[in-house]
C-alpha positions in Angstrom: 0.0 0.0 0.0 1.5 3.5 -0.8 1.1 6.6 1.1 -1.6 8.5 -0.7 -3.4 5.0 -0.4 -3.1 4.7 3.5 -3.3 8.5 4.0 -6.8 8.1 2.0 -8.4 5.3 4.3 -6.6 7.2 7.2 -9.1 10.8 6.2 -12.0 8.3 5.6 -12.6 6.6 9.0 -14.1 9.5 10.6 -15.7 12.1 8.5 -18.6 15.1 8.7 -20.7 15.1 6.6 -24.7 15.6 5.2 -27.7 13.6 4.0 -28.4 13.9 0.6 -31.1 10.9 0.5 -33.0 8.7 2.8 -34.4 5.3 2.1 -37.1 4.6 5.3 -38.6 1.4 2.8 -35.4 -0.6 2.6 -34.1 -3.2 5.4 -32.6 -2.1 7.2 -33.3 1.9 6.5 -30.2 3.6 4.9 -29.4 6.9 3.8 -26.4 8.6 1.4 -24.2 11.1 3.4 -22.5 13.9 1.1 -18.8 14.7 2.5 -15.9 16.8 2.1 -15.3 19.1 -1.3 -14.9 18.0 -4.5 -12.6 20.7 -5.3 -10.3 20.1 -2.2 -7.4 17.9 -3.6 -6.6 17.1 0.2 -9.5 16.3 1.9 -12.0 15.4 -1.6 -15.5 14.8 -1.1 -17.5 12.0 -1.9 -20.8 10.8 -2.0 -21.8 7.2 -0.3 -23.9 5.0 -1.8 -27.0 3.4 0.9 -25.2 2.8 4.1 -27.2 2.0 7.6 -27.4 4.9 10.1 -27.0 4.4 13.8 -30.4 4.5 16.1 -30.1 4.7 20.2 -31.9 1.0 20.3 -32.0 -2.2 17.9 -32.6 -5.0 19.9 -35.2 -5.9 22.4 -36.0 -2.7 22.4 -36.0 -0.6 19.8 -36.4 2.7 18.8 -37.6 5.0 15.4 -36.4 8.5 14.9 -35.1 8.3 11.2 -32.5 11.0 9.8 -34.1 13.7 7.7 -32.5 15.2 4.6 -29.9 17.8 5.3 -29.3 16.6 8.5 -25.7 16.2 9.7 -23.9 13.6 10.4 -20.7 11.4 11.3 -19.7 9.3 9.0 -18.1 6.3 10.0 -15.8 4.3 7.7 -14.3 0.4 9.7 -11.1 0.4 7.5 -11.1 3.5 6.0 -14.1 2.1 3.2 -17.1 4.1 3.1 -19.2 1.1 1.5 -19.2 0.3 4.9 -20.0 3.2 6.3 -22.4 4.0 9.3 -23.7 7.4 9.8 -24.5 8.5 13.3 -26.9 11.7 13.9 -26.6 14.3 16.1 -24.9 17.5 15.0 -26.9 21.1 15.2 -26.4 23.0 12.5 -27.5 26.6 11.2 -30.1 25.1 9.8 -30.7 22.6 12.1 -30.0 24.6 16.1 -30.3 23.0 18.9 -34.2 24.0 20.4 -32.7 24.8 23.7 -29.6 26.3 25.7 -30.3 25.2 28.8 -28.5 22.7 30.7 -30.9 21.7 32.6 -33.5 21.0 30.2 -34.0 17.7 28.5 -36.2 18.8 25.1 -37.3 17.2 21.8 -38.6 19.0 19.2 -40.9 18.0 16.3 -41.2 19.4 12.6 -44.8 20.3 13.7 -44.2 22.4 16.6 -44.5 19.7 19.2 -42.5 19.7 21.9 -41.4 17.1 24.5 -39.6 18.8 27.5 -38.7 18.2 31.4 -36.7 21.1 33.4 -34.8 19.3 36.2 -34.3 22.6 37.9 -38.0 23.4 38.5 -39.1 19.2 38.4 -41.5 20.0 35.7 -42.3 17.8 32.6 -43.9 19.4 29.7 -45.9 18.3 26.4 -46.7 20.9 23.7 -48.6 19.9 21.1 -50.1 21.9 17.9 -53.4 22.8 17.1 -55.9 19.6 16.1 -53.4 17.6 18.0 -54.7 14.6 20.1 -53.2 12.3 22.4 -53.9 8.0 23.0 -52.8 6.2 25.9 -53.7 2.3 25.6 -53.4 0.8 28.8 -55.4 -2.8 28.8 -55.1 -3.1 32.6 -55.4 -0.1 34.2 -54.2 3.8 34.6 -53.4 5.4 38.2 -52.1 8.8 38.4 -51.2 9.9 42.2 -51.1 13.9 42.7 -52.1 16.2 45.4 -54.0 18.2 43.2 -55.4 17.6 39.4 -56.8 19.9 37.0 -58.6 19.5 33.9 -59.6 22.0 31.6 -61.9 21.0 28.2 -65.3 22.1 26.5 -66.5 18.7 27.3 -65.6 15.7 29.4 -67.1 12.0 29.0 -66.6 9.4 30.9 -67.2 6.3 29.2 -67.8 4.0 32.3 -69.1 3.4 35.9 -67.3 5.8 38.0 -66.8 5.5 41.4 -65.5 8.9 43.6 -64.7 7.6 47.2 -64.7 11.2 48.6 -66.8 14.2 48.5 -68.2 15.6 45.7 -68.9 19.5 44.4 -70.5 20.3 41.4 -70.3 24.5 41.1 -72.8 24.3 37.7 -75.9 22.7 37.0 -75.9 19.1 37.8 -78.6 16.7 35.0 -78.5 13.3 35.6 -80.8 11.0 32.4 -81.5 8.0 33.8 -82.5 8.2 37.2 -80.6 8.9 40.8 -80.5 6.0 43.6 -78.4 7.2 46.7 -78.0 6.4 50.6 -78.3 8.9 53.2 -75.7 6.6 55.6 -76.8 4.4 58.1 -78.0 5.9 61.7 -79.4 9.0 60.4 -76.3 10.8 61.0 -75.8 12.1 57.3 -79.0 13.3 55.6 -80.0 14.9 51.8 -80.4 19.2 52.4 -81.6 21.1 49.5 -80.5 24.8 50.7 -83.3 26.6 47.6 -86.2 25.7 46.0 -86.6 22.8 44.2 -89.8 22.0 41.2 -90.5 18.6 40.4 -92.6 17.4 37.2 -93.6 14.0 38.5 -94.3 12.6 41.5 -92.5 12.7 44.8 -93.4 10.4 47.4 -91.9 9.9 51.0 -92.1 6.5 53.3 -94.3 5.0 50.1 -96.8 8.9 50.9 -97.1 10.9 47.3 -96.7 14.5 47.7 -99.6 15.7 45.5 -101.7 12.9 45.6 -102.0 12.0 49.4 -105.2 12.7 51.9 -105.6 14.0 54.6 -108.5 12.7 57.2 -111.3 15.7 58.7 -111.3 16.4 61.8 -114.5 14.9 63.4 -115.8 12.4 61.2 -112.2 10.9 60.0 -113.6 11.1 56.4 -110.4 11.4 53.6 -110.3 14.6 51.9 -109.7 15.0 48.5 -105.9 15.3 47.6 -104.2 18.4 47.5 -104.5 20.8 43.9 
């Protein structure tokens, strides 16, 4: 091997460079990484042809964030060969900055807008999402958040199953129920339904098996029924 030879492999087992093309189809995904100048006669530029690029997880677990075109890169070349190149992401450009400066933020960003974020300073996670965007957590067996406090803003709410709340209850707007109401005012008489306001009622009410507008009363004297109330 002469010395322009092994000073060529030597420049091509680590070099910066660009994608120029992405294949997501092929197995596995490759991409073509531009590098170097054409017109420099001591560092010339090439162009790959399909080489695999690097991703944080491919076993077990695995993991999908695929390069993007113009998106910079290390090339690297085991013996100096970029057929056999790898390209690993990862480098902010001027095209490409980094979405934060903070050190102590941990943030992903998305070509949409979304963001992904958690500030270990102030202990706060954070998910921005764009306009129309929704959200889907499948969870077979069962979801428990623990808080103090939660808060949920939304022009409507459904709950699409029994519910159960093991502590009090405050409703500050109206409250329509569809299909009926069955409750228990406890055991011993210690806890009782109050009504603070007036209440109107369409049907009938009754009370220890006595209707409201249709019971009678007995006269005084001859214990005759009178005619219900109107």
């Amino acid at each position: 091997m002469d010395a322009n030879e092994f000073r060529r492999l030597i420049v091509n087992l680590i070099r910066k460079g660009s994608v120029v093309d992405v294949d997501l189809t092929s197995n596995p995904p490759t991409c073509r990484v531009s590098v170097g100048d054409p017109d420099d006669t001591e560092n010339p530029g090439l162009t790959t042809n399909w080489i695999p690029f690097a991703t944080t997880r491919a076993g077990t677990t695995r993991e999908w964030s695929p390069l993007t075109k113009g998106e910079q890169v290390i090339l690297l070349c085991p013996m100096g060969d970029p057929a056999q190149g790898i390209a690993v992401a990862g480098i902010n450009s001027d095209a490409a900055p980094a979405p934060s400066h903070r050190a102590d933020k941990h943030l992903r960003a998305y070509p949409d807008g979304a963001q992904l974020e958690y500030d270990h300073a102030a202990h706060a996670l954070t998910a921005t999402l764009p306009e129309g965007a929704t959200v889907l957590i499948v969870a077979p067996g069962a979801v428990n958040v623990q808080t103090k406090t939660a808060t949920v803003q939304a022009e409507t709410i459904t709950l699409d199953g029994d519910a159960t709340v093991t502590k009090s209850l405050t409703v500050k707007g109206p409250l329509t129920f569809e299909n009926g109401m069955t409750g228990s005012a406890g055991e011993g008489g210690g806890s009782v339904m109050r009504i603070k306001g007036a209440a109107d009622f369409d049907g009938e009410v009754k009370s220890q098996g006595i209707s409201l507008p249709h019971h009678q009363h007995r006269e005084q004297g001859d214990g005759e029924l009178v005619s219900e109330p109107q």
